[in-house]
C-alpha positions, 0 to 999 in steps of 0.5 A: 261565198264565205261569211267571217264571224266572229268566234264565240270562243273570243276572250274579253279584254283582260282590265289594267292592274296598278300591281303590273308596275312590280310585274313589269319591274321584275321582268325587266330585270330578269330579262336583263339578268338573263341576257346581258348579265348585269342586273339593272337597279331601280332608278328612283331618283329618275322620274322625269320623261324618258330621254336618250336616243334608242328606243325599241316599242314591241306591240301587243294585241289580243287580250291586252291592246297597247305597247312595251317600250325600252328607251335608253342611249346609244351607249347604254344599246352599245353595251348591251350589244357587246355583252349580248353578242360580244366585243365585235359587236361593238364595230357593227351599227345593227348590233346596238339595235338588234340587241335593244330590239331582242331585249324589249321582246324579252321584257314584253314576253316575260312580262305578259308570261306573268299574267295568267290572263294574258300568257297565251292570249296576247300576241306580241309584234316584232320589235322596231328600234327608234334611233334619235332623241327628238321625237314624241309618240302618241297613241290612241286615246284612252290609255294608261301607262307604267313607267320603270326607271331603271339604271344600268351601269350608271346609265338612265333607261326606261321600260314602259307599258303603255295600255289601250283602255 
């Protein structure tokens, strides 16, 4: 019979920062520099709860317990596929969610790459995409989170963090 311990090697919990908010900033726009091409403006006008119809949550686990999310509508996600994938992305509904998906794992991977803390000792999951606006999300309590408005072209969305404390 085997016995499970638990690793003396196991790193602690790496503790909330307030200066993640322009770490999380600059990852989102980089990412979407990168990969769509178009650099998102920071939204500070729109600091209302986040709306639109897609959202793509990447969990992470290790050091850091919590969530990344990217929320925006579904023709922000339509266009994000078609300048990802192409203009025959737009005649394929996975596309637009496929995209959102692969962006939010982007933003959470750059993000976390960041933090010396957290590069290699914290794992993300794989993305799930949301499609309707009228739902809410709840987590376990404690938490604290960062929210970044941003714009892209002339459309509202939302990156997040939300932490495990």
């Amino acid at each position: 019979m085997s016995t499970v311990t638990k690793s003396s090697t196991s790193r602690p919990g790496v503790s909330f920062d307030a200066s993640w908010k322009s770490i999380l900033e600059c990852a989102a726009i980089e990412v979407f520099e990168m990969m769509v091409g178009v650099r998102p403006e920071l939204n500070s006008a729109n600091i209302g709860e986040p709306a639109g119809e897609q959202t793509a949550m990447v969990g992470m686990a290790g050091a850091l317990c919590g969530m990344t999310t990217l929320r925006c509508t579904r023709t922000a996600s339509a266009r994000f596929a078609t300048l990802m994938l192409g203009d025959a992305a737009a005649s394929e509904p996975s596309s637009s969610s496929d995209a959102l998906g692969e962006l939010c794992n982007m933003v959470a991977g750059n993000f976390k790459s960041k933090i010396s803390t957290l590069a290699d000792h914290c794992m993300l999951s794989v993305p799930t995409v949301i499609t309707g606006a009228d739902y809410s999300m709840e987590t376990s309590e404690p938490t604290v989170g960062i929210l970044v408005p941003l714009l892209f072209e002339g459309q509202p969305m939302w990156v997040s963090l939300i932490i495990h404390t």
